[in-house]
N, C-alpha and C positions, 0 to 999 in steps of 0.2 A: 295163128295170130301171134305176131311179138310186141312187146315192149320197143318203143322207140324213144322212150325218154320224157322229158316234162315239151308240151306242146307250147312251140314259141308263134306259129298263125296258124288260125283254126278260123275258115272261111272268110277269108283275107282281111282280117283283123290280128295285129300284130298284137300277143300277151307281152307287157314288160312287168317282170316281178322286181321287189326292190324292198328294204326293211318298212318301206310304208304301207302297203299293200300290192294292188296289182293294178296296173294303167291298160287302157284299150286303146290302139291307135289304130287308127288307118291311112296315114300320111304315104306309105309307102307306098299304096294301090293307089291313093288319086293324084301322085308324081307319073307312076305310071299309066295310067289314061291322062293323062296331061302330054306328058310326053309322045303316046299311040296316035292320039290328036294333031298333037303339033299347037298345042297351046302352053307352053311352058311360057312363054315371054308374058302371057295377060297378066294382067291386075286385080287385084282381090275384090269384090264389088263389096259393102256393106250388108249385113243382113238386116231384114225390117222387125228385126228386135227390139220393144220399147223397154229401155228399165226401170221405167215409172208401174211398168203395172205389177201389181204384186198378184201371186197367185193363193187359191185357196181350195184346200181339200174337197174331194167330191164328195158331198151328203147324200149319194144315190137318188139322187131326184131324177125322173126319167125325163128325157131329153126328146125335144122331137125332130126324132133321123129323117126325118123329110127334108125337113128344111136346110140341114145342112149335109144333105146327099148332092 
């Protein structure tokens, strides 16, 4: 085993360090299946993100995984 250094992608996510912390990207890899595709020219569709809804901490209340299996 050797030292190779500080890891810049580790399971194709890109580390970027910097004096604020440390960023995760994966812009690289979905260029690349863009490109393997032959979809680079598409358009970015919207995601169905509402920003109205506010989230709130789980109080452990059991959920019933039937219904949303």
């Amino acid at each position: 085993m050797k030292d190779l250094g500080e890891a810049n992608v580790n399971l194709k996510i890109k580390l970027i360090k910097d004096e604020s912390g440390i960023t995760l990207s994966q812009s690289h890899y979905v260029e690349k299946i863009l490109t393997r595709f032959d979809y680079m020219d598409s358009k970015p569709s919207p995601s169905p993100y509402d920003p109205s809804v506010t989230l709130r901490k789980n109080k452990r209340v059991g959920i019933d995984r039937l219904r949303y299996s």
